[in-house]
Backbone bond lengths (Angstrom), bond angles and torsions (degrees), N, CA, C in turn:
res aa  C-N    CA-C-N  psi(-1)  N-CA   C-N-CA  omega(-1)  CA-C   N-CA-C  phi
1 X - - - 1.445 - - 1.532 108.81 -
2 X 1.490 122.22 135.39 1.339 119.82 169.22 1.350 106.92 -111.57
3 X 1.678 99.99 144.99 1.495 116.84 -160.57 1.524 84.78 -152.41
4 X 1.863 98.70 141.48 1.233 92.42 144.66 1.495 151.69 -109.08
5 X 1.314 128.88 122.73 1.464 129.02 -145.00 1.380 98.51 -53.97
6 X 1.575 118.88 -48.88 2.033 80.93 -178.25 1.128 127.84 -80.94
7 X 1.475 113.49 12.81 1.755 105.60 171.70 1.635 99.01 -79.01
8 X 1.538 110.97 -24.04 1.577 111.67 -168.36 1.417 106.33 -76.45
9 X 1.653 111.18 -26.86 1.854 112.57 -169.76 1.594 88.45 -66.15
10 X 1.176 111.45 -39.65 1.748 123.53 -150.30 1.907 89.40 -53.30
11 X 0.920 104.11 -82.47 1.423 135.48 169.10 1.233 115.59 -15.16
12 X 1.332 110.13 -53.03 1.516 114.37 179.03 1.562 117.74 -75.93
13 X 1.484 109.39 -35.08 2.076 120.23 157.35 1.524 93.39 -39.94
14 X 1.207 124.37 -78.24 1.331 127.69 -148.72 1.299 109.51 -61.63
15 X 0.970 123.33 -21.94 1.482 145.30 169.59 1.803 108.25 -63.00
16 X 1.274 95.88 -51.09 1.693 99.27 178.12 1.741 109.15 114.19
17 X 2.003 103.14 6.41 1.419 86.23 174.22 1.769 89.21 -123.80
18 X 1.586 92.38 156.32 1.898 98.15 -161.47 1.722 94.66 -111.14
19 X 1.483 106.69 117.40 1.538 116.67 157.59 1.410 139.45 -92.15
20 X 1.670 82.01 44.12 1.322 72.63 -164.67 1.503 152.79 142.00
21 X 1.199 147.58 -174.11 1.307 126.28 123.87 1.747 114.59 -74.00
22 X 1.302 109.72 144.63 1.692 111.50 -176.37 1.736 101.32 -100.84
23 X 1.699 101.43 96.61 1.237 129.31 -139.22 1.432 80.86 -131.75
24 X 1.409 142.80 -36.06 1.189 127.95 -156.13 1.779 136.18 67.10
25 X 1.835 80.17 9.73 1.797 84.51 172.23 1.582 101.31 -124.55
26 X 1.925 101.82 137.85 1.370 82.71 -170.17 1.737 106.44 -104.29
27 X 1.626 97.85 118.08 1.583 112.14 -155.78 1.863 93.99 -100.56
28 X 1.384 112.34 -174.88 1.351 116.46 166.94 1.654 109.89 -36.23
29 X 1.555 121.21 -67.66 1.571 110.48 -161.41 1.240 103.06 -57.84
30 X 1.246 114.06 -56.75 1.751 108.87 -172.82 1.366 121.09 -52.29
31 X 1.426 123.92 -12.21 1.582 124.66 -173.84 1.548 83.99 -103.40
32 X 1.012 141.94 -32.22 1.139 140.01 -175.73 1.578 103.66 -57.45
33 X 1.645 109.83 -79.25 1.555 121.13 173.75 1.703 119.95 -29.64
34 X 1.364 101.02 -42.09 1.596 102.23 174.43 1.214 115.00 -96.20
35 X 1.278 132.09 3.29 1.595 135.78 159.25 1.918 97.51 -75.95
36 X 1.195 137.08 -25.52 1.784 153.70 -141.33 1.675 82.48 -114.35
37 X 1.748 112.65 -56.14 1.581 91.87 -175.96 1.665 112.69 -65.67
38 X 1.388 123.61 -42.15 1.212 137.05 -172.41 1.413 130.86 -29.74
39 X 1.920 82.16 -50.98 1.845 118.61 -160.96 2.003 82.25 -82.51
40 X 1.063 119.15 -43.52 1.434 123.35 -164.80 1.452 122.38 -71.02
41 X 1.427 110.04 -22.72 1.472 111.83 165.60 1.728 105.46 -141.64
42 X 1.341 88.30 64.92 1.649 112.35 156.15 1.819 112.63 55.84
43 X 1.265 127.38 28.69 1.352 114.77 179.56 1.359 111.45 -108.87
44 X 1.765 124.93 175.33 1.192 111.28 178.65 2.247 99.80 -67.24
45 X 1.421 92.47 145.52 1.383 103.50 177.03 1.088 131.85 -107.00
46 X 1.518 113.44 77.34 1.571 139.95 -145.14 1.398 103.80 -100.16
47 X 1.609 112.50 -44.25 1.115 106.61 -159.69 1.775 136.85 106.67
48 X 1.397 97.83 -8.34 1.548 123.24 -163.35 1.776 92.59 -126.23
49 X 1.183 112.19 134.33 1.498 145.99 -153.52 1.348 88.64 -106.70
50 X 1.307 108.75 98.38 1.964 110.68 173.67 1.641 104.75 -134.63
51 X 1.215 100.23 -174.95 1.923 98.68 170.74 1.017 110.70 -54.46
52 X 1.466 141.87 -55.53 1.286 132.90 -172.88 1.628 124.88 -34.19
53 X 1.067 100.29 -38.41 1.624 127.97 -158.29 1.644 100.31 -105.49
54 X 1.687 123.09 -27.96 1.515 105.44 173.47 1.433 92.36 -95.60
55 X 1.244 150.72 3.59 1.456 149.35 164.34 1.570 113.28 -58.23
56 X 1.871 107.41 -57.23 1.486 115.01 179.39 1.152 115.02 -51.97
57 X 1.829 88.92 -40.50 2.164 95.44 -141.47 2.181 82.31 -84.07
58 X 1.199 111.59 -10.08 1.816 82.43 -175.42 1.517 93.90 -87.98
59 X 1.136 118.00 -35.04 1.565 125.94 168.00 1.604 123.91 -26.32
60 X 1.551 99.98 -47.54 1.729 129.33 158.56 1.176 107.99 -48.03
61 X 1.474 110.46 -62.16 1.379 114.42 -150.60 1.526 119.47 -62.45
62 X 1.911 91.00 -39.09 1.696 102.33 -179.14 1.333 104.79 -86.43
63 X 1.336 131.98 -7.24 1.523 112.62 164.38 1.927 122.42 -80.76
64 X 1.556 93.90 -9.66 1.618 101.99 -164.76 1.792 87.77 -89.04
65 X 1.601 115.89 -40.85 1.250 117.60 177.54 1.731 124.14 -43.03
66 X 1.486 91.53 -48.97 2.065 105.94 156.87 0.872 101.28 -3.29
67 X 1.873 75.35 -96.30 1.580 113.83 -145.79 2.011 94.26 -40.79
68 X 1.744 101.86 -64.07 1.656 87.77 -168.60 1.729 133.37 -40.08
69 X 1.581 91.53 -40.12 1.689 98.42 -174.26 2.078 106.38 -63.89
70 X 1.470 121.22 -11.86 1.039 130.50 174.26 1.380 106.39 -76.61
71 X 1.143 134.40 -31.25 1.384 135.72 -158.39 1.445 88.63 -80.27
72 X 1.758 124.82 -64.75 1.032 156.59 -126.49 2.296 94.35 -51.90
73 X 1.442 114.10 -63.65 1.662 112.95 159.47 1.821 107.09 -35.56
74 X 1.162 112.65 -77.35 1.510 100.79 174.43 1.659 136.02 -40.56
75 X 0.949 110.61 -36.99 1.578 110.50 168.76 1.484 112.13 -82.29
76 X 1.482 109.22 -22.88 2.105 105.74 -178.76 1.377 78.83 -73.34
77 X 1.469 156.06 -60.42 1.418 133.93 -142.07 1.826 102.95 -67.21
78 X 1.544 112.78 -22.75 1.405 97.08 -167.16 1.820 125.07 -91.12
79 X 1.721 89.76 -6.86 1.469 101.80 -159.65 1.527 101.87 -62.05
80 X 1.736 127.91 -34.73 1.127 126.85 168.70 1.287 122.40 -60.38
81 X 1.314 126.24 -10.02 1.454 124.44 -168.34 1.400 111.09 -76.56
């Protein structure tokens, strides 16, 4: 599968696990960080970026997206303060 690693470093921040510098090479931390997302929502924890793993992590992404667009009324009330 071709992917590109800093859309994957990107991805994995937003996620809440850090590879790193988001360098686009996938070195020890970053195989590390996505072995941490893997182990964390139940897949084999290999380390290797396949469907399984862009299924969860977009799964992540649009639930973390939520939560933000929920915040988004609460912070316009404070910017005047």
């Amino acid at each position: 599968m071709n992917y590109d690693v800093k859309k994957i470093q990107e991805a994995l921040v937003l996620c809440g696990f850090h590879p790193g510098a988001v360098d686009g090479v996938m070195g020890p931390q970053t195989k590390q960080a996505l072995t941490a997302f893997q182990r964390h929502n139940g897949l084999a924890a290999d380390g290797v970026f396949g469907p399984k793993s862009a299924e969860v992590m977009l799964k992540e992404l649009g639930e973390a997206a939520g939560r933000a667009m929920s915040l988004i009324p609460y912070l316009g009330t404070l910017k005047g303060s």
